[in-house]
N, C-alpha and C positions, 0 to 999 in steps of 0.2 A: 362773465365779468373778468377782465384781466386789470393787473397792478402796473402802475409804471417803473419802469425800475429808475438807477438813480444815474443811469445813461440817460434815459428820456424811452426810453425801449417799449416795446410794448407785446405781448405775441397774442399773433392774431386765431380767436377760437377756429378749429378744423373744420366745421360747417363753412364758415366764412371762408378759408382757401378753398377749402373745395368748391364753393361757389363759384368763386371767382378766377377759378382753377392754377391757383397759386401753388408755387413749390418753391425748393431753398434756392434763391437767390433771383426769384421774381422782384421786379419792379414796381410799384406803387406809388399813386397820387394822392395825396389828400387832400379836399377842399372841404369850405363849408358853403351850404345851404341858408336859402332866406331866414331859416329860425335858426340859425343857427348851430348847425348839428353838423357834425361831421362827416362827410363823402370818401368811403375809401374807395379806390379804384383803381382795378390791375392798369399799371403805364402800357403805355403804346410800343412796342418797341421802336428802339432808335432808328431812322434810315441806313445810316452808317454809323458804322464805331468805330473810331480812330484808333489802328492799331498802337503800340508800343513801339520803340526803336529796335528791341532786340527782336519782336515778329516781326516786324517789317523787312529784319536783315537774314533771317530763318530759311533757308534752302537757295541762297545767294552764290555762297562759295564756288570758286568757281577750278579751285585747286584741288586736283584728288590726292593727296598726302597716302604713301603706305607707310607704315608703321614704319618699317625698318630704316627708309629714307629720314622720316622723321625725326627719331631715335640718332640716327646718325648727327644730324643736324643739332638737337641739343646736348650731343655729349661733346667733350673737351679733350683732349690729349695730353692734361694735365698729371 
């Protein structure tokens, strides 16, 4: 038996992941059945997963900066 919490939450007993070979941050479907009863079910993974804009831009650069050039470039002669 589990409680819902007062998210809507719920955690699922470890028989049940392990059945379904669930782990932290598996996917899940729920429907229900002709009487009514609930269907859980590990999701399908997605085909694609649309990266982020900062993964997408990740090994891009195409400027090798060294430090010292760098360093030079943001100091001032103030």
């Amino acid at each position: 038996m589990s409680t819902i919490t007062v998210k809507g939450q719920v955690t699922v007993p470890k028989p049940i992941r392990d059945a379904l070979g669930l782990t932290p941050g598996s996917r899940v479907d729920f429907d229900l059945d002709e009487q009514g009863r609930v269907v859980l079910r590990r999701a399908e993974p997605a085909t694609r997963r649309r990266r982020d804009r900062f993964e997408a831009a990740r090994g891009k650069a195409d400027v090798r900066w060294r430090t010292d050039d760098l360093m030079a470039l943001l100091r001032t002669d103030e």
